[in-house]
Phi, psi and omega in degrees: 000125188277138197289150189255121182300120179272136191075194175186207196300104163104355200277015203248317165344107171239188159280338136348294261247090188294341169276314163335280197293336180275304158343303171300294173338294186287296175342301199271358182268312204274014165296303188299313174317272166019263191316312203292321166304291165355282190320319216272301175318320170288120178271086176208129204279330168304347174274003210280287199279019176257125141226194229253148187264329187183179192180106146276101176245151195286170175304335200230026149089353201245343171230132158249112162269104188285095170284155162221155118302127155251149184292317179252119155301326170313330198273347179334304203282343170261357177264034182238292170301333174301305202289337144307321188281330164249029181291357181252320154330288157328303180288311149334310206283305160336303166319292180299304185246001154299154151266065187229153181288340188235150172238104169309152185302084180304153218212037251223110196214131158343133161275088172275010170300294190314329174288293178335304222276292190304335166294324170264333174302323175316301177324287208316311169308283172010278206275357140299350201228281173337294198316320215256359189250273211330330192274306166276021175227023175283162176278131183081027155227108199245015178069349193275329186095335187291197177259167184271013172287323208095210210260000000 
């Protein structure tokens, strides 16, 4: 009985795999132009304050996740439903000027890094400004080094 080879031609592929990741890499930055272009083209006032931030794409080339940011965070859950209803739009233009043999499966999920990320800046401003009052208003700091007796 002849032994079965496990895996095959290309089945060695990993994310290890530095022409792979650079291959992923690219595929999902020129998805992001793409998508970014696209986006320019729609006339629906839920896309008008929207882009797109990043495009996670899988190893084998078939699901793309598409981030987005909206400038008013309220409006995200309707740049969402929009961006569904042209996800089949999308994925044509993709299809059409990528140079890929499969047009991966669009994806389109809200970024919430970017709010995380303006949300701890925020604290930390805050809590610098607490620090920088609470700090400049001690006794005997008159920034001179001297004491608050005087001379």
């Amino acid at each position: 009985m002849a032994r079965r080879r496990r895996g095959g031609r290309g089945r060695h592929t990993t994310s290890s795999n530095p022409a792979v990741a650079t291959r992923v890499a690219r595929v999902g930055e020129s998805i992001r132009r793409i998508v970014a272009s696209e986006l320019e083209l729609i006339d629906d006032e839920r896309l008008d304050l929207v882009s797109i931030t990043s495009v996670d794409v899988d190893r084998a080339l078939y699901r793309a996740v598409v981030w987005f940011t909206a400038l008013d965070g309220d409006s995200e859950p309707a740049a969402a439903e929009a961006f569904e209803e042209y996800a089949g739009l999308l994925r044509r233009a993709v299809g059409s000027q990528a140079r890929l043999r499969h047009t991966p499966r669009l994806e389109f999920r809200p970024d919430t890094v970017v709010r995380s990320a303006e949300r701890i800046e925020g604290i930390l401003r805050d809590d610098r400004g607490v620090a920088h009052r609470s700090v400049a208003h001690e006794p005997g700091d008159d920034h001179t080094g001297g004491s608050d007796d005087g001379p």
